[in-house]
VEXBAGU-915938 format. One line per 10 residues: number of its first residue (from 0); their letters; for each residue x, y, z of C-alpha. Coordinates in nm, 4 decimals. Layout:
N
NUM	a	X/Y/Z | ...
# end
This chain:
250
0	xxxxxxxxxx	31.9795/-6.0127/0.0752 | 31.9916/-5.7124/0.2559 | 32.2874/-5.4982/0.2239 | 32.2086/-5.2162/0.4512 | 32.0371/-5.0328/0.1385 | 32.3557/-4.8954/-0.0134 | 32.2165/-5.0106/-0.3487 | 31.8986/-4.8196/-0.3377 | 32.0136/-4.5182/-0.1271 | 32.3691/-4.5005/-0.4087
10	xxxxxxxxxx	32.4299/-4.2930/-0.6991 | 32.2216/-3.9500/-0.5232 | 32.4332/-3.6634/-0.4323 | 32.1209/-3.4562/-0.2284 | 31.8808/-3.6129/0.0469 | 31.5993/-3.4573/-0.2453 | 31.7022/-3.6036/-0.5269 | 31.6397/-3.9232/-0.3356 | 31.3177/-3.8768/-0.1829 | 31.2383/-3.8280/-0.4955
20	xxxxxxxxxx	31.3379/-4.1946/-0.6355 | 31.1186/-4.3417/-0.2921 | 30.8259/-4.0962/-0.3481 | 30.5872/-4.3744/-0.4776 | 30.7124/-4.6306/-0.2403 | 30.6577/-4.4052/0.0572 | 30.2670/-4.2936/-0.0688 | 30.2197/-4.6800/-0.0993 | 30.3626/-4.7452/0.2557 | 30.1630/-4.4501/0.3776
30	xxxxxxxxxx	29.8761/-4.5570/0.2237 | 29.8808/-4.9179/0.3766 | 29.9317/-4.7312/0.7362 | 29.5839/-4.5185/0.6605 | 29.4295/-4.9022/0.5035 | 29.5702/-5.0600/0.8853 | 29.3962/-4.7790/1.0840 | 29.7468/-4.6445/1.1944 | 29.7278/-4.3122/1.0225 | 29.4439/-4.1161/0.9269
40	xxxxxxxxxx	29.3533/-4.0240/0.5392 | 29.3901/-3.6339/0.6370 | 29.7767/-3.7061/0.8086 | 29.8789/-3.8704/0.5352 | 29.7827/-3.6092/0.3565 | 29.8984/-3.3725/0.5146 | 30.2355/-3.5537/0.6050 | 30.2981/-3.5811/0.2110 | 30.2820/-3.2351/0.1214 | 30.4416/-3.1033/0.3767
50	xxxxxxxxxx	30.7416/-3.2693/0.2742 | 30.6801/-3.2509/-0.0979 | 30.7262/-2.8913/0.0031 | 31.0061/-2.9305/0.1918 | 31.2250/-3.1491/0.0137 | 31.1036/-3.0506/-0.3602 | 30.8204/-2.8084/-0.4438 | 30.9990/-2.5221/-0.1791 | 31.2678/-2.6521/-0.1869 | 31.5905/-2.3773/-0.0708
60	xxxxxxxxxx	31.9386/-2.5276/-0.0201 | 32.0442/-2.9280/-0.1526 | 32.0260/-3.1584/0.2317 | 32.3228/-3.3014/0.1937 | 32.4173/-3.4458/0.5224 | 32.1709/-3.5134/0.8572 | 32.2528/-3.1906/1.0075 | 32.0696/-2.9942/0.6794 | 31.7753/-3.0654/0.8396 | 31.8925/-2.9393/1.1746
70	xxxxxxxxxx	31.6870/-2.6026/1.1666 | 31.3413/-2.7676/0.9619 | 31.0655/-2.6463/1.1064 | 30.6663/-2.7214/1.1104 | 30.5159/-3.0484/1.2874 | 30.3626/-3.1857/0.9520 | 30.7002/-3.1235/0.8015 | 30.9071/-3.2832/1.0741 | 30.6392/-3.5866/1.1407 | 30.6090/-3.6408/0.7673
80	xxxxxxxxxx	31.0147/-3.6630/0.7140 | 31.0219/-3.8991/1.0499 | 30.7192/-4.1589/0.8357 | 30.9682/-4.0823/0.5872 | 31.2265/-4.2684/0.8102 | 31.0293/-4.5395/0.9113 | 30.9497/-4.6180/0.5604 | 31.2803/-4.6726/0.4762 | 31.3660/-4.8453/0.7756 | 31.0699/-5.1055/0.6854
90	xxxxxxxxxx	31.2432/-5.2093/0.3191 | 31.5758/-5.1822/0.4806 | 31.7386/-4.9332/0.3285 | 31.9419/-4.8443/0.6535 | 32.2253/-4.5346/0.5030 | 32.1113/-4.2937/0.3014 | 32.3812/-4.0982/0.1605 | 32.6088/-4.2805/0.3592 | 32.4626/-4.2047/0.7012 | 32.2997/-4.4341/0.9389
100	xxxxxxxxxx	31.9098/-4.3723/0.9827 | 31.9498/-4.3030/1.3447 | 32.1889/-3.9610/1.2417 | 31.9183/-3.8299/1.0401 | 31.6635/-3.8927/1.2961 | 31.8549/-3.7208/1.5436 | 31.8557/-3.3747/1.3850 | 31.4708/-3.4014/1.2760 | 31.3028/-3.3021/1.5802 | 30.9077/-3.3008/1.6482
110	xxxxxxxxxx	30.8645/-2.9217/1.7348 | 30.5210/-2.7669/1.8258 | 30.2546/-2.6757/1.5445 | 30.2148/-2.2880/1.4869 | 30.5987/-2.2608/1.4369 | 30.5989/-1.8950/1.3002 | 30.8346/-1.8952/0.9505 | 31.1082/-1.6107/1.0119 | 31.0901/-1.3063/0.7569 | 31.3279/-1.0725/0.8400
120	xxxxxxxxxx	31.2577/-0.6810/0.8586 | 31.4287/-0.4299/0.6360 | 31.5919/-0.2757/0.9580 | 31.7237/-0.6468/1.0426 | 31.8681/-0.7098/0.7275 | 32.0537/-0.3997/0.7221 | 32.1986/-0.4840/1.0177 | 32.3282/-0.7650/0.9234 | 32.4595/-0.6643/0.6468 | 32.6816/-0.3959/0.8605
130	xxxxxxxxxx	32.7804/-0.6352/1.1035 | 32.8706/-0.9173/0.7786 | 33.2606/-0.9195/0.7324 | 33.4032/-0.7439/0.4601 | 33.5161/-1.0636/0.2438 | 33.1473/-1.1918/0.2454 | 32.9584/-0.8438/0.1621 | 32.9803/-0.9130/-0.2281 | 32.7950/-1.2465/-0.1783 | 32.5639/-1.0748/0.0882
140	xxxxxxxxxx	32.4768/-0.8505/-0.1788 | 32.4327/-1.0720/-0.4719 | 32.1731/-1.3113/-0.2556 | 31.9385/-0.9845/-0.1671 | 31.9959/-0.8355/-0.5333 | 31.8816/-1.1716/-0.6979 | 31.6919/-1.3573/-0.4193 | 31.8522/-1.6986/-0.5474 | 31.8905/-2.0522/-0.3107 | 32.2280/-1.9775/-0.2195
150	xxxxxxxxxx	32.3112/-2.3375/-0.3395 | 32.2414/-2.2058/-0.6902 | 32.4132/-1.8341/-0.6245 | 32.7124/-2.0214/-0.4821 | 32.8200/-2.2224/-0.7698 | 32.6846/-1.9782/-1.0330 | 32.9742/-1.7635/-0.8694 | 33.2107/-1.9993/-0.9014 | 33.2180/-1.9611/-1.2824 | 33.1364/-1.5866/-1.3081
160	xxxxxxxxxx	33.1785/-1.4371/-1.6670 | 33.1398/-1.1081/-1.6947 | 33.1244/-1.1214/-2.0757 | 32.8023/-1.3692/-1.9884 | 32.6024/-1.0988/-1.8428 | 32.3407/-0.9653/-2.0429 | 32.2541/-0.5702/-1.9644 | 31.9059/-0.3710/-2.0257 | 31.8767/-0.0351/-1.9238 | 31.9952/-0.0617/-1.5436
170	xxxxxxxxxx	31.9525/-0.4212/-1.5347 | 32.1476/-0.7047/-1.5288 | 32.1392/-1.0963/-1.5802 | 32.3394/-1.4046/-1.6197 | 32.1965/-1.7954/-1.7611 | 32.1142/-2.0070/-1.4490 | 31.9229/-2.2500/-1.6269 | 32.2210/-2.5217/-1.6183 | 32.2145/-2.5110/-1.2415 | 31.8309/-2.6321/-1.2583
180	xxxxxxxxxx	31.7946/-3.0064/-1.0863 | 31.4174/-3.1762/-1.0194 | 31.1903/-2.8763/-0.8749 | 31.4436/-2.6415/-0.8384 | 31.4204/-2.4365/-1.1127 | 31.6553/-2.1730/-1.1696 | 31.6447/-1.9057/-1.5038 | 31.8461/-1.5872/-1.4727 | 31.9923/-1.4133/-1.2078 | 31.9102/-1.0516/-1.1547
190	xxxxxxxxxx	32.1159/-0.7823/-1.0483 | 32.2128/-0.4055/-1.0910 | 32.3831/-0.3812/-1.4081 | 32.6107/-0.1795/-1.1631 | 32.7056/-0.4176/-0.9006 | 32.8821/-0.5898/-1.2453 | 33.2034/-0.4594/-1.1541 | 33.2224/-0.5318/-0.7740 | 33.0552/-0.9419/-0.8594 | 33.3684/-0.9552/-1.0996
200	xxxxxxxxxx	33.6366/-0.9264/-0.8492 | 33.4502/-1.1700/-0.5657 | 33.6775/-1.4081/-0.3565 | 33.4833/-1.7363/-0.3026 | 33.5673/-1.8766/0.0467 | 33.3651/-2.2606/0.1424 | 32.9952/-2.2375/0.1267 | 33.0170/-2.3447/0.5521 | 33.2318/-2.0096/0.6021 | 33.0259/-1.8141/0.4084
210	xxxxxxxxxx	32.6605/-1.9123/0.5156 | 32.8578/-1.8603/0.8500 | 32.9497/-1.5346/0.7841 | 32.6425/-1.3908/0.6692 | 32.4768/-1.4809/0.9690 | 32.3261/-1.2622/1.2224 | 32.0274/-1.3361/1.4265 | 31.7282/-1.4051/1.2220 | 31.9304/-1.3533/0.9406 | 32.0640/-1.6062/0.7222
220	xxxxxxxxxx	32.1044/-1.7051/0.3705 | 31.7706/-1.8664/0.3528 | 31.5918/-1.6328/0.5356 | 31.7292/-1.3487/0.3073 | 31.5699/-1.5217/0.0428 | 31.2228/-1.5175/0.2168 | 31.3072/-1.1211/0.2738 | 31.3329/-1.0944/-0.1156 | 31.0172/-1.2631/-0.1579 | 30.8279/-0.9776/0.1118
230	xxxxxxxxxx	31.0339/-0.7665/-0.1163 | 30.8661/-0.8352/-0.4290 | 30.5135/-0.8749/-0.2850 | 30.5351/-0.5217/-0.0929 | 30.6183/-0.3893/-0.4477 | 30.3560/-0.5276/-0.6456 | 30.5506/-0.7867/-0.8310 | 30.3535/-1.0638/-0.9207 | 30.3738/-1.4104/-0.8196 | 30.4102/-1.5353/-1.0970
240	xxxxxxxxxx	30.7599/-1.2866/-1.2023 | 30.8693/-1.3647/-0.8609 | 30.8448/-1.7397/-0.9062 | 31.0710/-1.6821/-1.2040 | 31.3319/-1.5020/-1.0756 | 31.3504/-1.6698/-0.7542 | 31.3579/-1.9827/-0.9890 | 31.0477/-2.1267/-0.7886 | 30.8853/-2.3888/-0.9546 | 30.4959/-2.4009/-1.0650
# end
């Protein structure tokens, strides 16, 4: 009986988490396309971990809703989420999350290949940071000090304890390891051991406002956390250090 797939599509808070539950189903349905002569071995391929990478392995803030996926880039990403859709639409699981298939089709849009990934200069981050209203500085600064998913940052924030913090030398760091879910890891966060003071008295307005207010231009809460990542490999960190603090998994 079909029940417009609220069974199979319940019980997930994050668009991930369930991709995750399909993930077998969809390499079976892919791999009956490639057996059919529809899809090549290499697109499937290519279509799977593109958005393994998207949805899990690389995974930055939780898609909660269809317009999460609003700013995706890449044409195997964006191709690979649309088989995604198809696949479900073939064992009828029609609302994922609660939203008709056709909204989260409409924000996934087939963009051309080559789509450059946007790492924002020191001079640009800078600038936003001067132009970032006062009441969302504090959280500006905390997602360039510890280069966290902002998802993570957020609700770490929300139960800030300064007697939690742990302090070596100049450094700084607080348990994350409760905020981990799937692939996305998350250890310690990392700040100055003097920015304690100034993350003790933050105001927490929504996560919309403040994403919205800490964007300018190429600029944005994601994209801060690719800066921290040019960050770390312009100063020698290795990738393996950087996977850990940025809570990336391996």
């Amino acid at each position: 009986m079909n029940n417009g797939g609220l069974t199979e599509a319940s019980g997930f808070k994050t668009f991930n988490e369930f991709y995750e539950s399909q993930r077998d189903g969809f390499v079976k349905w892919l791999e009956s396309r490639v057996t059919a002569g529809d899809l090549s071995d290499r697109s499937m391929k290519d279509y799977l971990s593109a958005v393994d990478r998207y949805l899990v392995k690389e995974a930055e803030d939780d898609i909660t809703k269809p317009l999460d996926f609003r700013d995706m880039g890449g044409d195997k990403q964006t191709r690979g989420i649309k088989n995604f859709f198809n696949y479900l639409e073939d064992i009828e699981i029609e609302n994922p999350l609660e939203y008709p298939l056709e909204k989260w089709r409409k924000n996934v849009k087939i963009r051309k290949s080559g789509v450059v990934e946007i790492y924002p200069s020191n001079e640009e981050s800078i600038e936003a940071y001067s132009s970032c209203p006062q009441e969302f500085k504090t959280f500006f600064k905390a997602l360039v000090y510890t280069g966290n998913r902002f998802s993570q940052l957020y609700a770490a924030l929300q139960n800030f304890n300064p007697e939690e913090v742990t302090i070596i030398g100049d450094v700084a760091h607080i348990p994350s390891a409760s905020l981990s879910h799937g692939t996305k890891r998350s250890y310690r966060l990392f700040f100055p051991a003097a920015f304690i003071p100034e993350l003790s008295r933050i105001t927490l307005l929504s996560e919309d406002l403040t994403k919205k207010g800490i964007l300018h231009d190429r600029v944005s809460a994601k994209t801060i956390r690719k800066w921290s990542l040019n960050f770390f490999v312009e100063n020698e960190v290795s990738e393996s250090i950087a996977d850990f603090v940025q809570g990336r998994a391996r």
